[in-house]
VEXBADO-861457 format. One record per residue: residue number from 1; residue in one letter; x negated, y, z negated of N, C-alpha, C in turn. Coordinates in nm, 2 decimals, padded with zeros to 4 digits, m for minus. Last residue first. Example, Ala and Ser with C-alpha at 12.3 -4.5 7.8 and 13.67 -1.06 7.14 Angstrom:
# residues 2
pos: 2 code: S n_c1: m01.28 n_c2: m00.22 n_c3: m00.71 ca_c1: m01.37 ca_c2: m00.11 ca_c3: m00.71 c_c1: m01.29 c_c2: 00.00 c_c3: m00.79
pos: 1 code: A n_c1: m01.32 n_c2: m00.57 n_c3: m00.78 ca_c1: m01.23 ca_c2: m00.45 ca_c3: m00.78 c_c1: m01.32 c_c2: m00.33 c_c3: m00.78
***
This chain:
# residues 81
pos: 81 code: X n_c1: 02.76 n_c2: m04.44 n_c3: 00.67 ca_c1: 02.83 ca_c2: m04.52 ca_c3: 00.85 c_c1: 02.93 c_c2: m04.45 c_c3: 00.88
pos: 80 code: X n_c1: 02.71 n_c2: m04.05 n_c3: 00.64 ca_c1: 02.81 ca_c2: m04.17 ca_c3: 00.59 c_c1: 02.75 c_c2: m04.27 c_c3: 00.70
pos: 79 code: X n_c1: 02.39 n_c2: m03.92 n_c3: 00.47 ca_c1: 02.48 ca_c2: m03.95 ca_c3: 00.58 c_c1: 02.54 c_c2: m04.05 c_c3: 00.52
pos: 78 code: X n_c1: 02.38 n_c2: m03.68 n_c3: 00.20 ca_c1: 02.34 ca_c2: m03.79 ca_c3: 00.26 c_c1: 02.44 c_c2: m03.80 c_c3: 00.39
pos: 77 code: X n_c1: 02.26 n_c2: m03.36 n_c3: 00.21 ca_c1: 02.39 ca_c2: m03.48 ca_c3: 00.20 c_c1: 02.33 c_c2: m03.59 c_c3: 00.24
pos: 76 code: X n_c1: 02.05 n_c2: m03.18 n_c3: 00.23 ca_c1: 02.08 ca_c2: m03.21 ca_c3: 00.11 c_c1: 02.22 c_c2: m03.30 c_c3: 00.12
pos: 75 code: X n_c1: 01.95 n_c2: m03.07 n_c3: 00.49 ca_c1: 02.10 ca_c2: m03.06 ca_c3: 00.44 c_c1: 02.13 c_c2: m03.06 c_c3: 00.31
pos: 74 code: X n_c1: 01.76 n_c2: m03.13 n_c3: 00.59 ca_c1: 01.77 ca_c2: m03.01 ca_c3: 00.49 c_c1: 01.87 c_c2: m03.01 c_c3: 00.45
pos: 73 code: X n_c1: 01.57 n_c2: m03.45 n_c3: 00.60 ca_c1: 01.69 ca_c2: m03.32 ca_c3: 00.59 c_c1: 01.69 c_c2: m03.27 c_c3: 00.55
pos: 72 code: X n_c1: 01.39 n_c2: m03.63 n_c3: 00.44 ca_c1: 01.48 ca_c2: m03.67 ca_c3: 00.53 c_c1: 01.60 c_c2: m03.53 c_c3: 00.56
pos: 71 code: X n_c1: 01.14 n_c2: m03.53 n_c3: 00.31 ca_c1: 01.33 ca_c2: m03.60 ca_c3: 00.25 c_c1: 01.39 c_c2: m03.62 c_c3: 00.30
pos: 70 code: X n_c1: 01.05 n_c2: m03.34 n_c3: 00.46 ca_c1: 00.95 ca_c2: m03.48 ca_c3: 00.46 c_c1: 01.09 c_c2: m03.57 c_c3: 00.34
pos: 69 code: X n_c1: 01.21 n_c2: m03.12 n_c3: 00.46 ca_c1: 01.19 ca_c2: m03.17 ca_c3: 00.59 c_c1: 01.15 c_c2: m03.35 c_c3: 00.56
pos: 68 code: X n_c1: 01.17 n_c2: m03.05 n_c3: 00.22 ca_c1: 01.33 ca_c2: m03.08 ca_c3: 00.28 c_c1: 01.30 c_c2: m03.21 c_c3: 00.41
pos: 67 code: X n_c1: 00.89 n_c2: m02.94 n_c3: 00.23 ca_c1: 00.95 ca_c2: m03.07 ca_c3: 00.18 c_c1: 01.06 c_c2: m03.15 c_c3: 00.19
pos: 66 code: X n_c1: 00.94 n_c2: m02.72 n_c3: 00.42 ca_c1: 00.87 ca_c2: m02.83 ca_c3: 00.47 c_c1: 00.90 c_c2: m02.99 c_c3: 00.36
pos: 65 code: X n_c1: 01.11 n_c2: m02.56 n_c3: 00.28 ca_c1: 01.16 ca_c2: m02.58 ca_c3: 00.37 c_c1: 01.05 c_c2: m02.75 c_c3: 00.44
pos: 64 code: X n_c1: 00.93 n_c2: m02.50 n_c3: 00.07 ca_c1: 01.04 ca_c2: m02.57 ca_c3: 00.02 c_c1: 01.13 c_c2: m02.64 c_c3: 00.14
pos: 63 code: X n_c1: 00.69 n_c2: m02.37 n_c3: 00.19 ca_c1: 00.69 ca_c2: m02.48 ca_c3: 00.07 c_c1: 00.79 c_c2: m02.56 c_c3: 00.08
pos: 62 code: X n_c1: 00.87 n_c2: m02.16 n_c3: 00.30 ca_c1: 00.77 ca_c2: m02.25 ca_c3: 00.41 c_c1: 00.80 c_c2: m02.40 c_c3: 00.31
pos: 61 code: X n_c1: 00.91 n_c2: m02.03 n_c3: 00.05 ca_c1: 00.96 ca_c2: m02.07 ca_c3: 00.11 c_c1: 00.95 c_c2: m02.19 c_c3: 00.25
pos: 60 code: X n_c1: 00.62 n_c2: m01.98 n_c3: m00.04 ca_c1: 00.69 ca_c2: m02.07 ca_c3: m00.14 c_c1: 00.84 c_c2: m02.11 c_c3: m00.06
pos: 59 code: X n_c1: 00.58 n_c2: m01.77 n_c3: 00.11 ca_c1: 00.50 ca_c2: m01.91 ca_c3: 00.13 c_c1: 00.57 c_c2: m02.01 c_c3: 00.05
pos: 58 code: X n_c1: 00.71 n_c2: m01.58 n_c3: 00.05 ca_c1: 00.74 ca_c2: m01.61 ca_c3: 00.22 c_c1: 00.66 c_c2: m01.79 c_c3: 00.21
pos: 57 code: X n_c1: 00.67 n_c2: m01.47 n_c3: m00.15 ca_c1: 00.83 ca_c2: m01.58 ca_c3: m00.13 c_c1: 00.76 c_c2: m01.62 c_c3: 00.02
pos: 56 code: X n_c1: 00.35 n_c2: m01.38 n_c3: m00.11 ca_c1: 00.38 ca_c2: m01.51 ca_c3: m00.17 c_c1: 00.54 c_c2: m01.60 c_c3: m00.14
pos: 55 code: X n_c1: 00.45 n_c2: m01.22 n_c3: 00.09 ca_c1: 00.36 ca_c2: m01.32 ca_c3: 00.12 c_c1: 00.35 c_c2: m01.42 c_c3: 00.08
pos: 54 code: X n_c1: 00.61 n_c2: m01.03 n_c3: m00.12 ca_c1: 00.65 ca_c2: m01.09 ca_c3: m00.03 c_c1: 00.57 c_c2: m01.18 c_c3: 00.06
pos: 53 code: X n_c1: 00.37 n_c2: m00.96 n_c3: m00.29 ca_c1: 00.52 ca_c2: m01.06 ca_c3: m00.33 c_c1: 00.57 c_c2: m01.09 c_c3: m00.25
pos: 52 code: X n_c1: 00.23 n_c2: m00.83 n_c3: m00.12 ca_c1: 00.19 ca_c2: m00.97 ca_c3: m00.19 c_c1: 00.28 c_c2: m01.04 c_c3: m00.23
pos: 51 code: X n_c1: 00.34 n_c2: m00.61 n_c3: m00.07 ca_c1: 00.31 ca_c2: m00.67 ca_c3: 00.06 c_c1: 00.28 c_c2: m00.80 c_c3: 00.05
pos: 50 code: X n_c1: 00.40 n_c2: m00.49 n_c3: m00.31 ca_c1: 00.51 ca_c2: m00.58 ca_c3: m00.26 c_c1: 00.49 c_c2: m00.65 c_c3: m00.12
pos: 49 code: X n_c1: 00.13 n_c2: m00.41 n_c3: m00.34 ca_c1: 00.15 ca_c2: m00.52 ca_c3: m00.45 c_c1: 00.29 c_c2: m00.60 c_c3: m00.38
pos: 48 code: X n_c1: 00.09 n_c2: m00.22 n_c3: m00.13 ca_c1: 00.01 ca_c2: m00.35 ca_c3: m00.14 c_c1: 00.06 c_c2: m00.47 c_c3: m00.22
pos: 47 code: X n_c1: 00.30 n_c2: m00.05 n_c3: m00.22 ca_c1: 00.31 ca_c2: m00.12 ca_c3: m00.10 c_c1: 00.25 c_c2: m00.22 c_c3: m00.10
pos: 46 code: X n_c1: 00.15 n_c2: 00.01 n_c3: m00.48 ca_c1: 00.28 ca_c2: m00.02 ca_c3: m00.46 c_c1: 00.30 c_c2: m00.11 c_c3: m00.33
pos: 45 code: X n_c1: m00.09 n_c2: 00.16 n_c3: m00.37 ca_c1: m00.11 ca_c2: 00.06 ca_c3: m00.45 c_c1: 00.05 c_c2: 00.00 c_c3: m00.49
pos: 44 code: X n_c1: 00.00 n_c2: 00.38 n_c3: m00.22 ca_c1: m00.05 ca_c2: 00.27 ca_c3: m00.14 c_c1: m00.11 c_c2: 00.11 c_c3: m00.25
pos: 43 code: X n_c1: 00.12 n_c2: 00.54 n_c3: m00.40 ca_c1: 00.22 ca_c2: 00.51 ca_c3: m00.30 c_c1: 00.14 c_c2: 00.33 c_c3: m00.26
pos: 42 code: X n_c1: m00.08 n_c2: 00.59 n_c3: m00.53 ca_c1: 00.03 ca_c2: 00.52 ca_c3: m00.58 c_c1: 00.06 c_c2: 00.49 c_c3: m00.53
pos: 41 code: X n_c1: m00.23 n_c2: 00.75 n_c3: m00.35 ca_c1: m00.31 ca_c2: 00.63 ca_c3: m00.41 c_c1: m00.24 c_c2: 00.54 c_c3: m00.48
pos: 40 code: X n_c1: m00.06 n_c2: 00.99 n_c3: m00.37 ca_c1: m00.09 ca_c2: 00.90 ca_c3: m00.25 c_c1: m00.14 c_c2: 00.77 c_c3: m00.28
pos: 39 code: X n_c1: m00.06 n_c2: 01.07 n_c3: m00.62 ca_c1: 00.04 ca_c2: 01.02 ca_c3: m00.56 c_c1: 00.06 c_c2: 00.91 c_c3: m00.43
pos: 38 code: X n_c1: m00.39 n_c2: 00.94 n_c3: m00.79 ca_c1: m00.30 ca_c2: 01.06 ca_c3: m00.69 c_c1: m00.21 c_c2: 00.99 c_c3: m00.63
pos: 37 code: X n_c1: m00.45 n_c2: 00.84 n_c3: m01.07 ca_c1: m00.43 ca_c2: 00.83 ca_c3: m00.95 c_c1: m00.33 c_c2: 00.94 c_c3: m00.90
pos: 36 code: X n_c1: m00.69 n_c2: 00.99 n_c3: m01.30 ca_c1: m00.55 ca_c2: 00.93 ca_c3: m01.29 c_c1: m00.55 c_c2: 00.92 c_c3: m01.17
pos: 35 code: X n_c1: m00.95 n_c2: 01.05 n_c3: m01.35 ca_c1: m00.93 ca_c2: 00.94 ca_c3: m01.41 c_c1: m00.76 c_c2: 00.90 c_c3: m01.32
pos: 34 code: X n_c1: m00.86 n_c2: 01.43 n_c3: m01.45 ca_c1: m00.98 ca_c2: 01.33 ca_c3: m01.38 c_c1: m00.90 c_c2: 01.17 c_c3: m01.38
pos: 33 code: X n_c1: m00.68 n_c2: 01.42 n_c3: m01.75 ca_c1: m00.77 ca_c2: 01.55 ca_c3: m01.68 c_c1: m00.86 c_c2: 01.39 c_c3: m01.56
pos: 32 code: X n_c1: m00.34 n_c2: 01.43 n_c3: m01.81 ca_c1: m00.46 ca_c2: 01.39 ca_c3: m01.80 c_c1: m00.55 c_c2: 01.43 c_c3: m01.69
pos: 31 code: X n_c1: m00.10 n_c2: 01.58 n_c3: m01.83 ca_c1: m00.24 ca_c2: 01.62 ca_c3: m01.94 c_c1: m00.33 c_c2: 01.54 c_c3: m01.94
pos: 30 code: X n_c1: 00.06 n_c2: 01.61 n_c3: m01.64 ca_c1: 00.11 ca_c2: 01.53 ca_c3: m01.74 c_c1: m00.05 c_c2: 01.51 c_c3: m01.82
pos: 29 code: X n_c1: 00.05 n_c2: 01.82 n_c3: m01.45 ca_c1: 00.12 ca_c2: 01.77 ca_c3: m01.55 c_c1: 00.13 c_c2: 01.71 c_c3: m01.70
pos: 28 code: X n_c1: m00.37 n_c2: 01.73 n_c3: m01.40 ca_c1: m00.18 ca_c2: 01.77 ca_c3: m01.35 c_c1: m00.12 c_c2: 01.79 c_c3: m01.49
pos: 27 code: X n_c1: m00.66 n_c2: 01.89 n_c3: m01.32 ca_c1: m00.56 ca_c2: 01.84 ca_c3: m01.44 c_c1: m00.44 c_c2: 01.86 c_c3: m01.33
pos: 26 code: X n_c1: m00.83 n_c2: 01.97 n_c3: m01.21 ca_c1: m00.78 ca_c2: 01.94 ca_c3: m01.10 c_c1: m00.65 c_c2: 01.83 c_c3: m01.25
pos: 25 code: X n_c1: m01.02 n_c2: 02.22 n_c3: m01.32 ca_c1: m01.05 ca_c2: 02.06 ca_c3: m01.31 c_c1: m00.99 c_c2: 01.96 c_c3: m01.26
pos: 24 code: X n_c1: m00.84 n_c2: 02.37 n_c3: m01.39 ca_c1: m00.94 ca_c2: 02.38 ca_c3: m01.31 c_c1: m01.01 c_c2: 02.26 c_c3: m01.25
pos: 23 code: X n_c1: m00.67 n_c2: 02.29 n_c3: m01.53 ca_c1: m00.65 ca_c2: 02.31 ca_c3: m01.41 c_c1: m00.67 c_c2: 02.30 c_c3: m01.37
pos: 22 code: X n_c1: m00.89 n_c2: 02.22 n_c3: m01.84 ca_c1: m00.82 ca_c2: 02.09 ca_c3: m01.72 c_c1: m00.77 c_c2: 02.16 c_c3: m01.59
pos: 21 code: X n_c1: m00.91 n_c2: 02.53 n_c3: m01.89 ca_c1: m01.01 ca_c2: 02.43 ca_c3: m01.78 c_c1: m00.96 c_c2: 02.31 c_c3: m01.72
pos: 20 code: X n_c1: m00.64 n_c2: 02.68 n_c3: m01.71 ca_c1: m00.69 ca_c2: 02.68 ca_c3: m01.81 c_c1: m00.79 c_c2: 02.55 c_c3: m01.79
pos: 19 code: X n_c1: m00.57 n_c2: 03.02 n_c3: m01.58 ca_c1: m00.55 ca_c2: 02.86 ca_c3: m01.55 c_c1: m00.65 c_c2: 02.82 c_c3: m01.64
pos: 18 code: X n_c1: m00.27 n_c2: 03.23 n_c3: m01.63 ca_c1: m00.42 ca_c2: 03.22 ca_c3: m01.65 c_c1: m00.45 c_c2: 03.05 c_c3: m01.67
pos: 17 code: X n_c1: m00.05 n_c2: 03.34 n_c3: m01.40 ca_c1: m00.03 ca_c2: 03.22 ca_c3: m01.52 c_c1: m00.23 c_c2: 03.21 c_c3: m01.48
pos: 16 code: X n_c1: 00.21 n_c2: 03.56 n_c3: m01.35 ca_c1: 00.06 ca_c2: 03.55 ca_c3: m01.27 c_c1: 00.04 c_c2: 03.45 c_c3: m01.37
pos: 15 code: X n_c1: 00.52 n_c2: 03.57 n_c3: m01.18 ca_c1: 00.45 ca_c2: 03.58 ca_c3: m01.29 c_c1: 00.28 c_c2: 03.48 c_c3: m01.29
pos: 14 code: X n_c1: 00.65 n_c2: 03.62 n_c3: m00.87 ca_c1: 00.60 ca_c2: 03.51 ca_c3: m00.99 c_c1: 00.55 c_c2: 03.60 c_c3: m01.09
pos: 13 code: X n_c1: 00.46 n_c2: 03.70 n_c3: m00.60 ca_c1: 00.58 ca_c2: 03.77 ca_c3: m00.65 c_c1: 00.55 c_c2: 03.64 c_c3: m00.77
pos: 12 code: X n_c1: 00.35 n_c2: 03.47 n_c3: m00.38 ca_c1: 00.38 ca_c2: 03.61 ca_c3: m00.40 c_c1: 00.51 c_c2: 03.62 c_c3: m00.50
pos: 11 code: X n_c1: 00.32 n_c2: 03.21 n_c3: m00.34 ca_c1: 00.24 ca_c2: 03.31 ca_c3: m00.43 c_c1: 00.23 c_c2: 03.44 c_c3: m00.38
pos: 10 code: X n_c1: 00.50 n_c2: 03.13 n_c3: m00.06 ca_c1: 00.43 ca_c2: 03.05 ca_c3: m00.23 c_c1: 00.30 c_c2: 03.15 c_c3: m00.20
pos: 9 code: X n_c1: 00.78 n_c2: 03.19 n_c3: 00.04 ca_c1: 00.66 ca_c2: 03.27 ca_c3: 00.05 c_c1: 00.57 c_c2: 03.23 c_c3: m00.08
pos: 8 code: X n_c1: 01.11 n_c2: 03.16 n_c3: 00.07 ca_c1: 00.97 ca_c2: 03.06 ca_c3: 00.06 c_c1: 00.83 c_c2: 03.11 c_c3: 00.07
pos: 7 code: X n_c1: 01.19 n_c2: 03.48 n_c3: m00.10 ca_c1: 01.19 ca_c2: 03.35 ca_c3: 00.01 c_c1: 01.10 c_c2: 03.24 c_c3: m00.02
pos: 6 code: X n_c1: 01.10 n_c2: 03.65 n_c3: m00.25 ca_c1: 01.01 ca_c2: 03.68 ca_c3: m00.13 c_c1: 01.07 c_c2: 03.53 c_c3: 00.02
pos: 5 code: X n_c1: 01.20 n_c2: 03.77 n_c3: m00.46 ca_c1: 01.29 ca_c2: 03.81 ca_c3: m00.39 c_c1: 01.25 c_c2: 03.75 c_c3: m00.25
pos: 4 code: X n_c1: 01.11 n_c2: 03.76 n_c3: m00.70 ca_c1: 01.16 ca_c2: 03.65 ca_c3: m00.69 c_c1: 01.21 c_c2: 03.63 c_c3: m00.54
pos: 3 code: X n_c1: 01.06 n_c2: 04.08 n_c3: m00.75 ca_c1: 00.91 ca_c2: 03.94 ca_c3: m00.75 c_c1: 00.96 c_c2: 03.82 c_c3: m00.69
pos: 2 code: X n_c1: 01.22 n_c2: 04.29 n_c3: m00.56 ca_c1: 01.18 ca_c2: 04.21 ca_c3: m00.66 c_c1: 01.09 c_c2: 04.11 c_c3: m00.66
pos: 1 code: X n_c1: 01.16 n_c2: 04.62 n_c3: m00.46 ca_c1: 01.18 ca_c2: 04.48 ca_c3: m00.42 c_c1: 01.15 c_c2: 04.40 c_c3: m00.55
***
């Protein structure tokens, strides 16, 4: 049977890989050890930031729509007689 042969079966078969102390230490990828956010922790610091930009258009629209209002119209035309 071969090593690669096992299907989705995670850690069997592979080539064995000696883990080295950032690993251990919960190191990713990208070589920063501790300190970095977890995927999840992105995800939710993302959402927050667009939950803000959109609170802010939403208020700067209110803004714009209530001045229209105190101008006589939204239209932006004047009336004929």
């Amino acid at each position: 049977m071969s090593r690669g042969g096992a299907g989705n079966m995670l850690g069997v078969g592979g080539t064995r890989q000696h883990l080295g102390r950032k690993a251990l230490r919960g190191g990713r990828r990208d070589g920063r050890v501790g300190g970095g956010l977890d995927p999840q922790a992105q995800k939710r610091e993302l959402l927050r930031k667009l939950q803000e930009q959109r609170k802010e258009q939403q208020k700067q629209q209110e803004e714009r729509e209530d001045r229209e209002d105190r101008d006589g119209g939204g239209s932006g035309q004047e009336s004929r007689p």
